[in-house]
C-alpha positions, 0 to 999 in steps of 0.5 A: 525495467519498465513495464507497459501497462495501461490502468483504468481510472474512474473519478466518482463525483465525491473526487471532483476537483482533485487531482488524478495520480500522477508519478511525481517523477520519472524515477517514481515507484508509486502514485499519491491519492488525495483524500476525497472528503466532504468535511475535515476528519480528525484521527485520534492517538490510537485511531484508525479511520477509514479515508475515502479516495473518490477513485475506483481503478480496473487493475489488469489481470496479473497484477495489484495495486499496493498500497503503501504509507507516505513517508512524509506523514508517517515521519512528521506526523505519524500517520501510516497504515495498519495493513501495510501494503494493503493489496487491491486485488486485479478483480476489485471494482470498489472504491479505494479506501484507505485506513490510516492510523494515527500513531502519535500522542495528539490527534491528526486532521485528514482534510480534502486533498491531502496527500494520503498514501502511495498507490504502486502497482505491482506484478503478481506471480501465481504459483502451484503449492504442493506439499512435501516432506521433507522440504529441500535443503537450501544451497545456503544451508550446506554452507554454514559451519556446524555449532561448536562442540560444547563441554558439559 
């Protein structure tokens, strides 16, 4: 299922010359943001740096925007993220920013317009959470056979 839903974008001028996300294909869960930087940056083994995308977005109410490592950096390269996914709230109005962590033993280079990571956007669901006791015991709990008896 598809959902119809319009996402507000504003390119800062850092993002000039990049391009906007797109879905690559038709079948495509997420977008990728390229890195908006002014001068190469090199992520050591261990590191963690913060990789500006030159965009803020207006996620409608309802939703998030998640985002996510690519796997083709994660598994050539061993770039990820350390919070992953990293949510963006639909009340945030920041730049995006992404942190990757470099998880391999020699040092990575992040240079303007790289492809960095996925950016999905996803419904969210609010619930109310009140507290019980005991909690409800699941179907699937009746359904498993009691531990075998045991000699001592």
């Amino acid at each position: 299922m598809t959902i119809a839903l319009t996402l507000q974008i504003r390119r800062l001028a850092s993002a000039e010359g990049l391009a906007l996300p797109v879905y690559m294909t038709p079948g495509a869960a997420g977008m990728d943001l390229h890195a908006a930087l002014l001068e190469d940056v090199l992520i050591e083994p261990g590191g963690i740096v913060l990789i500006p995308t030159g965009l803020e977005v207006a996620i409608p109410e309802g939703f998030e925007g998640q985002v996510r490592p690519r796997s083709g950096l994660a598994v050539k390269h061993g770039i990820s993220l350390p919070n992953t996914p990293a949510t963006i709230d639909s009340d945030y109005r920041g730049e995006i920013r992404v942190p990757l962590i470099n998880l391999r033993r020699e040092a990575f280079k992040v240079s303007r317009g790289l492809r960095i990571p996925q950016f999905v956007v996803a419904p969210v669901a609010r619930v109310p959470l009140p507290a019980v006791e005991p909690l409800p015991t699941p179907h699937r709990a009746a359904l498993r056979r009691p531990a075998p008896a045991t000699d001592e």
